[in-house]
N, CA, C and O atoms as CSV, one atom per row, in Angstrom:
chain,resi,resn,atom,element,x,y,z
A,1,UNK,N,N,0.839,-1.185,0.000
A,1,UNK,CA,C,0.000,0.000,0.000
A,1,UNK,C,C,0.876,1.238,0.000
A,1,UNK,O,O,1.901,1.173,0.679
A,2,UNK,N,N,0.610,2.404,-0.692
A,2,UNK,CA,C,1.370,3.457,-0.701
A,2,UNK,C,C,0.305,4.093,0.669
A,2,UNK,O,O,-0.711,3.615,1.175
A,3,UNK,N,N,1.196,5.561,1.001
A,3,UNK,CA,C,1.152,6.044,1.991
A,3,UNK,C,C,-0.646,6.481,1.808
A,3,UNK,O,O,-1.505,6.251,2.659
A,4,UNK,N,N,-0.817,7.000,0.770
A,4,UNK,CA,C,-2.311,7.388,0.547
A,4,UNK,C,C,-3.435,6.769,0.806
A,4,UNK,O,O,-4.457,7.247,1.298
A,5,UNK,N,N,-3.134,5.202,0.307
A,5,UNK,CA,C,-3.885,4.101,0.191
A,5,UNK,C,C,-3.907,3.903,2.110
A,5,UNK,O,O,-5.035,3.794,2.591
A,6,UNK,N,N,-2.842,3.869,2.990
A,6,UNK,CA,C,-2.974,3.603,4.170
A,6,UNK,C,C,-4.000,4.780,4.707
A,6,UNK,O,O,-4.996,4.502,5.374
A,7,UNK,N,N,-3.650,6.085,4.348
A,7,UNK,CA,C,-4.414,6.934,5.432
A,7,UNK,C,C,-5.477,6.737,4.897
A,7,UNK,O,O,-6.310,7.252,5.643
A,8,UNK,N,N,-6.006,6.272,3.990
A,8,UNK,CA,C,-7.576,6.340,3.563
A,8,UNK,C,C,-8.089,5.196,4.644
A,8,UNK,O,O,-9.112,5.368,5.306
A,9,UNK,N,N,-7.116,3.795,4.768
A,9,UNK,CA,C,-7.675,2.634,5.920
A,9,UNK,C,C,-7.653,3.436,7.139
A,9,UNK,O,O,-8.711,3.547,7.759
A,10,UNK,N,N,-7.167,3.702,7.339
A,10,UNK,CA,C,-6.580,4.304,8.765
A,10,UNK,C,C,-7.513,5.409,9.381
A,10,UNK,O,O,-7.638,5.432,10.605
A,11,UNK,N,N,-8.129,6.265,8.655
A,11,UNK,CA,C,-8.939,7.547,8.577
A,11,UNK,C,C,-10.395,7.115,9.020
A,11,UNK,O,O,-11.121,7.818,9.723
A,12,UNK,N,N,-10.808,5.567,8.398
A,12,UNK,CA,C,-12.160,5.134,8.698
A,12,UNK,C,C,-12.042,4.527,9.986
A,12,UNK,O,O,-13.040,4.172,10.613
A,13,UNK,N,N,-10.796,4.379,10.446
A,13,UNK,CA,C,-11.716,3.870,12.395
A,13,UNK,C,C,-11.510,5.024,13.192
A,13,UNK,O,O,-11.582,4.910,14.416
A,14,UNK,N,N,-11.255,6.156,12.652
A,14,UNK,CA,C,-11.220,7.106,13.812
A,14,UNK,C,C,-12.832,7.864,13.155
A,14,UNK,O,O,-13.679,8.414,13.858
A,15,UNK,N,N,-12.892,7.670,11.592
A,15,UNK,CA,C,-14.603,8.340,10.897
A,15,UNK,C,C,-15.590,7.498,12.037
A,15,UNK,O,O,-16.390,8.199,12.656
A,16,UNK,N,N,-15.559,5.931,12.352
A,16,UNK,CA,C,-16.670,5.861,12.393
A,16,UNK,C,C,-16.889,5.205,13.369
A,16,UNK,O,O,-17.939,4.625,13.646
A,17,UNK,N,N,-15.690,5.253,14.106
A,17,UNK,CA,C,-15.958,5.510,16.179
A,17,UNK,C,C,-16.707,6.925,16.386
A,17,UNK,O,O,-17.562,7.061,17.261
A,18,UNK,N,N,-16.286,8.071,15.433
A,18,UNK,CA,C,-16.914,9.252,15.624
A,18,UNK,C,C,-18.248,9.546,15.312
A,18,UNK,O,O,-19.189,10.073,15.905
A,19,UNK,N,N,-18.044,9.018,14.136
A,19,UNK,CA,C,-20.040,9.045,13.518
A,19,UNK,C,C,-20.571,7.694,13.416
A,19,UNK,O,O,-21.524,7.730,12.638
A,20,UNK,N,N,-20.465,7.061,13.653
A,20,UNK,CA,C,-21.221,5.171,13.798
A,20,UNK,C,C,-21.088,4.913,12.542
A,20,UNK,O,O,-21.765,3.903,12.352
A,21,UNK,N,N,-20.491,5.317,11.329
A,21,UNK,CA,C,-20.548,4.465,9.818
A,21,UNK,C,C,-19.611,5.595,9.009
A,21,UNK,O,O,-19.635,6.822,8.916
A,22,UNK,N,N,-18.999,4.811,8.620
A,22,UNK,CA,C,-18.218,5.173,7.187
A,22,UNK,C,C,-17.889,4.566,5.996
A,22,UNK,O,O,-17.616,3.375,6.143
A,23,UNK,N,N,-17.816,5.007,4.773
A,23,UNK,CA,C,-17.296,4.824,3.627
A,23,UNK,C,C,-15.739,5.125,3.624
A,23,UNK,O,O,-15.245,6.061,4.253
A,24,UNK,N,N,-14.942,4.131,2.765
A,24,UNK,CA,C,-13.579,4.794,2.183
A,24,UNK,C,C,-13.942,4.638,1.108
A,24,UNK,O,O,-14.776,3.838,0.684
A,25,UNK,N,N,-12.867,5.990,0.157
A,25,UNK,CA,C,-12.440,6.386,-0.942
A,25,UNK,C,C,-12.136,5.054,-1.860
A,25,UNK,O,O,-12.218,4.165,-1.013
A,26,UNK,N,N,-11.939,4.637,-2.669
A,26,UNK,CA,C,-11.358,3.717,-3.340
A,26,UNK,C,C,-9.781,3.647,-2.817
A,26,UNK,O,O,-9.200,4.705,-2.577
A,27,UNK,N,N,-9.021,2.215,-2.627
A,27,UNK,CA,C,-8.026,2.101,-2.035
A,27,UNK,C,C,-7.208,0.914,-2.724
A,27,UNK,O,O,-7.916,0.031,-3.208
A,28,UNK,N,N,-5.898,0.765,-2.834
A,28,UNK,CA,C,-5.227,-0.476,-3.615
A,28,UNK,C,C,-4.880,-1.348,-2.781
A,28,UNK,O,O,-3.920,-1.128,-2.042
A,29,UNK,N,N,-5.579,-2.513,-2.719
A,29,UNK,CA,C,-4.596,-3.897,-1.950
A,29,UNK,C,C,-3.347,-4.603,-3.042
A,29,UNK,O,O,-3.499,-4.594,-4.264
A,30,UNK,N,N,-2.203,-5.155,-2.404
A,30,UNK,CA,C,-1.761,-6.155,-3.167
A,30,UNK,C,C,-2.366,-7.169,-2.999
A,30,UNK,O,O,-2.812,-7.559,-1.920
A,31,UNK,N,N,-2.482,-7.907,-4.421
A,31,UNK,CA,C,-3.015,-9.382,-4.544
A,31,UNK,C,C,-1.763,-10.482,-4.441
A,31,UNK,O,O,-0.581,-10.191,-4.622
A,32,UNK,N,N,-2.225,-11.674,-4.143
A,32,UNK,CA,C,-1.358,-13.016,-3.941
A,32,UNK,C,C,-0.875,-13.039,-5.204
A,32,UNK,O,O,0.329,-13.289,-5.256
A,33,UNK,N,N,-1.412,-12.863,-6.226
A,33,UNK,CA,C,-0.546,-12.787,-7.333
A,33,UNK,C,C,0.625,-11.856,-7.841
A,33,UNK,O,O,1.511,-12.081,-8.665
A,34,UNK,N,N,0.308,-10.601,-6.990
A,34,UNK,CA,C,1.530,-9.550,-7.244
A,34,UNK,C,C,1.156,-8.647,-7.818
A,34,UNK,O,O,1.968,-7.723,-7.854
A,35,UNK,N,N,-0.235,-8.401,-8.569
A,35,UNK,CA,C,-0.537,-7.338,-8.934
A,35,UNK,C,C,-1.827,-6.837,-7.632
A,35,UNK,O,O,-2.273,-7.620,-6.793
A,36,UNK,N,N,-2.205,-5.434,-7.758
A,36,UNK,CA,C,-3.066,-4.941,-7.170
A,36,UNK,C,C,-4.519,-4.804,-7.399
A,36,UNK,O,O,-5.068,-4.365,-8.410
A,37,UNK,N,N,-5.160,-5.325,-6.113
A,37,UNK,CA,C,-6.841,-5.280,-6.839
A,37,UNK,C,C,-7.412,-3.778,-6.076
A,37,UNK,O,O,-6.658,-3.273,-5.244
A,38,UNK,N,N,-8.584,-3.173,-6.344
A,38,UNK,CA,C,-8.731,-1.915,-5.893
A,38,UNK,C,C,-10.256,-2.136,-4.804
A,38,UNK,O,O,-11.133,-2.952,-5.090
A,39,UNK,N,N,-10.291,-1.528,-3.967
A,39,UNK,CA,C,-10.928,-2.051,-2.619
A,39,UNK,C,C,-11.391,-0.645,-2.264
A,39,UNK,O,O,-10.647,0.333,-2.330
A,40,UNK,N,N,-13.170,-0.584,-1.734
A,40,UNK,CA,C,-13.102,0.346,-0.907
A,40,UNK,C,C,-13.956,-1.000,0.855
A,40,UNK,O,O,-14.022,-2.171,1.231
A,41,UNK,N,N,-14.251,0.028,1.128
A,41,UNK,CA,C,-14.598,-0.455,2.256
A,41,UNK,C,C,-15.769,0.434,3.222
A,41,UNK,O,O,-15.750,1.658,3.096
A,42,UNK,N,N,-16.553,-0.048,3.962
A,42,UNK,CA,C,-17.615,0.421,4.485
A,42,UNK,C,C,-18.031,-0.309,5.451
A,42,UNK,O,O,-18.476,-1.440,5.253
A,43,UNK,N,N,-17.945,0.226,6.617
A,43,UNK,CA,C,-18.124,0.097,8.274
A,43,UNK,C,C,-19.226,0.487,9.483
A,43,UNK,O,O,-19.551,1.672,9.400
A,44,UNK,N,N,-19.681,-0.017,10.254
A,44,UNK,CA,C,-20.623,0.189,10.681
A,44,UNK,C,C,-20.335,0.116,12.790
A,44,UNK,O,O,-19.506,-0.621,13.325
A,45,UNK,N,N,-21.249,1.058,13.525
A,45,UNK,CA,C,-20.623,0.472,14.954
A,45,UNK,C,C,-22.160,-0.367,15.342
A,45,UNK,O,O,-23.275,-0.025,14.947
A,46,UNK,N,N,-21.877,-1.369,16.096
A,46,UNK,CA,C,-23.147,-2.336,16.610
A,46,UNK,C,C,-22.551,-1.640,18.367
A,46,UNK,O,O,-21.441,-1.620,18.898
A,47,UNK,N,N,-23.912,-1.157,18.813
A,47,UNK,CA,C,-24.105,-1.264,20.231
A,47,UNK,C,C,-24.427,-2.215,20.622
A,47,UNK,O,O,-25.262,-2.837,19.966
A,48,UNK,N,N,-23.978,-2.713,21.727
A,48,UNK,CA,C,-24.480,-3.865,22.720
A,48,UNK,C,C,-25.486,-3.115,23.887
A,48,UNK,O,O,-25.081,-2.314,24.729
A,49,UNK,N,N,-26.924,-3.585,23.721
A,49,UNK,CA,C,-27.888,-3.094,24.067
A,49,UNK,C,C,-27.329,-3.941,25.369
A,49,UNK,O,O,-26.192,-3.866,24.904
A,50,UNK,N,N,-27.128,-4.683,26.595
A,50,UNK,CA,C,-27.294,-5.052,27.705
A,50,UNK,C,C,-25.540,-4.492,28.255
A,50,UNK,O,O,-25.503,-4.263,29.464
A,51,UNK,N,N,-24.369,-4.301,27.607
A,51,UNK,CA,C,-23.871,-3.474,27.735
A,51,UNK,C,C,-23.625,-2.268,27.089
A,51,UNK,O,O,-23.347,-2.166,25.894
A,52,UNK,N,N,-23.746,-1.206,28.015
A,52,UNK,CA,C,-23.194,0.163,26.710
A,52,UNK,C,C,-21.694,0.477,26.675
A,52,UNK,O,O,-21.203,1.297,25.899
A,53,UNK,N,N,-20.897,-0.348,27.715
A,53,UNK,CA,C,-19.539,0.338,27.289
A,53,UNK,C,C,-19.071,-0.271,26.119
A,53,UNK,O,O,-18.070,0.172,25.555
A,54,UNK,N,N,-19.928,-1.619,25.525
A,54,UNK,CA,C,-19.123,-2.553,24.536
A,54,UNK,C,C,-19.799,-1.786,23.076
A,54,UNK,O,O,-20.950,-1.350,23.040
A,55,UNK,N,N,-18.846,-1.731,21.936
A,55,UNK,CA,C,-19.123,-1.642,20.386
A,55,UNK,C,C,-18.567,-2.653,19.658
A,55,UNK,O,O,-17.621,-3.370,19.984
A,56,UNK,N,N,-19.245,-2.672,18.597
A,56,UNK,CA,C,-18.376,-3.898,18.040
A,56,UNK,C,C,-18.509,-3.430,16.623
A,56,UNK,O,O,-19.621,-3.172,16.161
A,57,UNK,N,N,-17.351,-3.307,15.881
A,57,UNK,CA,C,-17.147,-2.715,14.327
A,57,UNK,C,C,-17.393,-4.100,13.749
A,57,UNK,O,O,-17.140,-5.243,14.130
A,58,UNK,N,N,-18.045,-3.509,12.572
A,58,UNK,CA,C,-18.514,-4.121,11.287
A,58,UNK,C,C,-18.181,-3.980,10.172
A,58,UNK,O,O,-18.947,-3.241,9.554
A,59,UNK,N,N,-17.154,-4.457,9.464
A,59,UNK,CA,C,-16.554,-3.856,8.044
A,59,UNK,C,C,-16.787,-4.635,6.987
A,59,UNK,O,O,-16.797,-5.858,7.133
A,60,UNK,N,N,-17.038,-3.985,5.618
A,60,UNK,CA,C,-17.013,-5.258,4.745
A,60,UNK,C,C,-16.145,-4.055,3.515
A,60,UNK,O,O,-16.098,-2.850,3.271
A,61,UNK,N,N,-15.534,-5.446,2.995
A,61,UNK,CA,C,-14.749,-4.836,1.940
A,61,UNK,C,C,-15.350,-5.162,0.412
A,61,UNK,O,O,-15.929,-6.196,0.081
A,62,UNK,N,N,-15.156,-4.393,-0.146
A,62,UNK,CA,C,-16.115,-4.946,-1.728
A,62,UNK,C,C,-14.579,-4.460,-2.539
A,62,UNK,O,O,-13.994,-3.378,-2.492
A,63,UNK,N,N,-14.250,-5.653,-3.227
A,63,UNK,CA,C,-13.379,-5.545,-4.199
A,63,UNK,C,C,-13.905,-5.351,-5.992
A,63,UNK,O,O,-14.361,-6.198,-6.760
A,64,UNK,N,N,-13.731,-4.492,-6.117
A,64,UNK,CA,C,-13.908,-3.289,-7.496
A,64,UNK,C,C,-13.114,-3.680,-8.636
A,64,UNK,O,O,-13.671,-3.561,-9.728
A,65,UNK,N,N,-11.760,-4.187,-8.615
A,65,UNK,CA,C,-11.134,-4.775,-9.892
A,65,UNK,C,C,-9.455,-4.685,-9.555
A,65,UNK,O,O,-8.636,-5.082,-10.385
């Protein structure tokens, strides 16, 4: 990952501890093969209704090409 590609990962757990959900920008993973596939990602916070100090992040990644 170049430096860009990190702060875009990096940027969504401080987005969406702050606002309960975020989107990233489009972002490059390396693939097992050696070339790069392009990834964004989108996150969600789950409250634990019988505790409130607990959250629990939800991410899913959708790979784009």
């Amino acid at each position: 990952m170049m430096l860009s590609d990190l702060e875009c990962v990096f940027g969504l757990s401080h987005l969406v501890l702050k606002k309960g959900q975020a989107v990233t920008d489009y972002y490059r993973l390396l693939s097992g093969a050696g070339g790069y596939v392009w990834i964004q990602t989108c996150a969600t916070v789950i409250h634990n209704e019988k505790n409130k100090d607990e959250q629990t992040v939800i991410a899913t990644n959708y790979v784009l090409g």
